[in-house]
VOBA-1610 file (N, C-alpha, C; in pm, whole numbers, padded with zeros to 5 digits, always signed):
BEGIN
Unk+00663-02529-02482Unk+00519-02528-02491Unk+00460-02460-02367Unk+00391-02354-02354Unk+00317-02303-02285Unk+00156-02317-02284Unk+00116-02320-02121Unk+00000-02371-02095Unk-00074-02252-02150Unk-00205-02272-02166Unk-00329-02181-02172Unk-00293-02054-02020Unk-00283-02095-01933Unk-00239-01995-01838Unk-00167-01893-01867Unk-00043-01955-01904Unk+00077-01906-01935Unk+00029-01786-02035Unk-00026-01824-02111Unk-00035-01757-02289Unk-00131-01612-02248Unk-00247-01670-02155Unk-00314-01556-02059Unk-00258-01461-01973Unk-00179-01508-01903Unk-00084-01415-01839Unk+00012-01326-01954Unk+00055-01359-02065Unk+00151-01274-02141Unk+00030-01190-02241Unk-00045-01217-02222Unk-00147-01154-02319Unk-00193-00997-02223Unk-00257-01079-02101Unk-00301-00995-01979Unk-00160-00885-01970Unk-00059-00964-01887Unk+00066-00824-01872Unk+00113-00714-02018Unk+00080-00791-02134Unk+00160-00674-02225Unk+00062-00586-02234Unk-00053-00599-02172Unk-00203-00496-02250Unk-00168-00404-02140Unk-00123-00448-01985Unk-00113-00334-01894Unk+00024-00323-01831Unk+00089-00366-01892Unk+00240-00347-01823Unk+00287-00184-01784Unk+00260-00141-01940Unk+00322-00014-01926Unk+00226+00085-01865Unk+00048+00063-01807Unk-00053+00163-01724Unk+00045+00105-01609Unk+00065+00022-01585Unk+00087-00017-01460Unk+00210+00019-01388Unk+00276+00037-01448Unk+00409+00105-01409Unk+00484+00201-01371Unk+00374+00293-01407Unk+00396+00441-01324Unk+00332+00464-01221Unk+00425+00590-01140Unk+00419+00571-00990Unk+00241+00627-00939Unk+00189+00715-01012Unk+00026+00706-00975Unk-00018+00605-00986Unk+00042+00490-01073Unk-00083+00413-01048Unk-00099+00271-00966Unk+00090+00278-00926Unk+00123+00198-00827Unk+00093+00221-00666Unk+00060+00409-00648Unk+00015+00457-00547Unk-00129+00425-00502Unk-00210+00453-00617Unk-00374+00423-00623Unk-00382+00314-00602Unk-00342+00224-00698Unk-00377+00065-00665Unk-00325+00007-00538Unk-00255+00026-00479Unk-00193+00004-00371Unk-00261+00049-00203Unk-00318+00196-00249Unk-00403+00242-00121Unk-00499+00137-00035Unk-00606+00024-00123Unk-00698+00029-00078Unk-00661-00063+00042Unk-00514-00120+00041Unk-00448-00222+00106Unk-00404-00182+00209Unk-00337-00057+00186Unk-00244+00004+00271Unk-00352+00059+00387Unk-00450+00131+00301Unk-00564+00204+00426Unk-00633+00055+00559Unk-00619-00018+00511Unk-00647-00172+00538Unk-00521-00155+00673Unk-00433-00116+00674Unk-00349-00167+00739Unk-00279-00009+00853Unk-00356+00077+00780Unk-00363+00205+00874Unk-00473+00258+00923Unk-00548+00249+00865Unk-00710+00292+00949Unk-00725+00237+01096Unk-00744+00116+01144Unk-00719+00073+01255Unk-00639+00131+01357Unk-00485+00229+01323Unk-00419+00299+01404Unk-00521+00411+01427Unk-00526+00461+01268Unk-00625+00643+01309Unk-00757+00611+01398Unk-00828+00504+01437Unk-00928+00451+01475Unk-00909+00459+01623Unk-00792+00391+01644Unk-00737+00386+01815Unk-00695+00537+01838Unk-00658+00556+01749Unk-00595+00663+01838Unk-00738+00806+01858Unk-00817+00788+01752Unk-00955+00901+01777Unk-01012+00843+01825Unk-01025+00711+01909Unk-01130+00688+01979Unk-01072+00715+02111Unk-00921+00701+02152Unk-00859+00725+02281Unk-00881+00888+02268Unk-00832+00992+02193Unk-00830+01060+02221Unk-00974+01148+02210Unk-01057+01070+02203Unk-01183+01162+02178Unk-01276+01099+02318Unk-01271+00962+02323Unk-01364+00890+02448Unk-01294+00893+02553Unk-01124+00932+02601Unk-01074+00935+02687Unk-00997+01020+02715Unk-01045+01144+02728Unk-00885+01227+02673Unk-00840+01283+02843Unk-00916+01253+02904Unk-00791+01216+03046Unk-00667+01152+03092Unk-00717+01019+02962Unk-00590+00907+02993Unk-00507+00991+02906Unk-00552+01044+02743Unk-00448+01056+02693Unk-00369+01182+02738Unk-00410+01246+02780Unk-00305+01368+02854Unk-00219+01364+02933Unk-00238+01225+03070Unk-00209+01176+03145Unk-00070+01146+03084Unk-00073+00999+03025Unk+00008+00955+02910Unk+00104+01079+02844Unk+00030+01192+02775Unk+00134+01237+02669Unk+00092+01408+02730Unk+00193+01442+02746Unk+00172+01619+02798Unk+00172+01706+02711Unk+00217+01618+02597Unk+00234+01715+02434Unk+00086+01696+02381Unk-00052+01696+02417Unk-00173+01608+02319Unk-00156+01621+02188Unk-00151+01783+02202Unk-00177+01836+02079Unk-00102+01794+01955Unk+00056+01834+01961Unk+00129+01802+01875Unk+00173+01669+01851Unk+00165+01605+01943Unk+00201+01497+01933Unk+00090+01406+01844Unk-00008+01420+01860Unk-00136+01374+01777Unk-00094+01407+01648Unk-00094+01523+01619Unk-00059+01511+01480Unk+00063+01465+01392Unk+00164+01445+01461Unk+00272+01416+01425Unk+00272+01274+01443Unk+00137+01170+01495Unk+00086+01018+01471Unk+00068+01043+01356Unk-00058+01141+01315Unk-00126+01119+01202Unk-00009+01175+01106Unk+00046+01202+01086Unk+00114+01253+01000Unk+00254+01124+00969Unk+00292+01040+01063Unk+00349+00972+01023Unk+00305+00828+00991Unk+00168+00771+01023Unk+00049+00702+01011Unk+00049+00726+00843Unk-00001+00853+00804Unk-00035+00875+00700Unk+00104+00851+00585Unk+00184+00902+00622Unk+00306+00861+00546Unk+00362+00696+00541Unk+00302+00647+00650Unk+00339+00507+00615Unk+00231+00442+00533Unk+00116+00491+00532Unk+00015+00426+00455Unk+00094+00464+00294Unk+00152+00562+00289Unk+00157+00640+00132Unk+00304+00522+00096Unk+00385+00544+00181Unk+00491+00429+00139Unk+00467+00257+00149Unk+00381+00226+00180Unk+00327+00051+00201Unk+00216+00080+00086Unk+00183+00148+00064Unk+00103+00115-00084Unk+00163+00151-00175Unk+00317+00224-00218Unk+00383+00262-00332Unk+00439+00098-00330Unk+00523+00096-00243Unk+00621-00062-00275Unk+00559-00180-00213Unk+00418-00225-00159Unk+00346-00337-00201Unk+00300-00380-00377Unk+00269-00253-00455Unk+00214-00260-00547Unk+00369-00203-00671Unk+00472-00179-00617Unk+00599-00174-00736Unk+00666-00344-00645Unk+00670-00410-00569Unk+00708-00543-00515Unk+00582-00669-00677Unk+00508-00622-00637Unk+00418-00665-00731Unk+00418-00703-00842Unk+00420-00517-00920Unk+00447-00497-01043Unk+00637-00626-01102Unk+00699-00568-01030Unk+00862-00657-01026Unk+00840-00799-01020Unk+00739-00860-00923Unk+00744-01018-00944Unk+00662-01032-01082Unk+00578-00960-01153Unk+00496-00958-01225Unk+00606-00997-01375Unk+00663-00833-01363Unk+00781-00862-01471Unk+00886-00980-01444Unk+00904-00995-01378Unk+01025-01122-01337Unk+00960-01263-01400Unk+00851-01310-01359Unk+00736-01385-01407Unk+00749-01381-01587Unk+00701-01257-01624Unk+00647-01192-01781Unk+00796-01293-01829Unk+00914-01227-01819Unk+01037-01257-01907Unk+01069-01385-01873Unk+01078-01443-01782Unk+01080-01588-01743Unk+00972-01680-01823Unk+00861-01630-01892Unk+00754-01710-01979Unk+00805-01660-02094Unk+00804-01569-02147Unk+00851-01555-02264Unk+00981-01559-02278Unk+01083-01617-02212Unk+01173-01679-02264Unk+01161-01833-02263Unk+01097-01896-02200Unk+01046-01989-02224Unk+00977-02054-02343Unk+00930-01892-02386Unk+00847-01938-02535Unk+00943-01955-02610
//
């Protein structure tokens, strides 16, 4: 016997299992989290290098390249923490799905 929850959840996952499962849309849905958790770097680092850029030269003799090769790996970690937060997800989701309906 399955709860009213239960019956909601298998109703809810079969209508979007399969939008949900491909990798655009595990990327998209996943961004607004990930930017959550990288913006704050791009933030420090353009405010050091824009309100202080004595220290940062001081610090790094490369400015130039080296700046971008933050943002560039900043940006790549945002793109991989929002693919597999939101396929970690999707997987407990399905793990969940077949575990209720075998239950049924």
């Amino acid at each position: 016997m399955l709860t009213e929850e239960e019956e909601n959840f298998i109703a809810h996952w079969e209508a979007v299992r399969e939008e949900y499962s491909g990798f655009s849309s595990k990327l998209t849905r996943g961004l607004p989290m990930a930017l959550l958790f990288g913006l704050p770097i791009f933030l420090t680092i353009a405010m050091v290098y824009f309100f202080s850029p004595e220290w940062y030269t001081k610090i790094s003799q490369k400015a130039d390249s080296s700046a971008l090769a933050i943002i560039i790996a900043v940006f790549l970690s945002v793109l991989f923490f929002s693919y597999m937060r939101m396929h970690f997800k999707w997987e407990m989701n399905e793990q969940l799905y077949k575990e209720v309906k075998s239950k049924k």
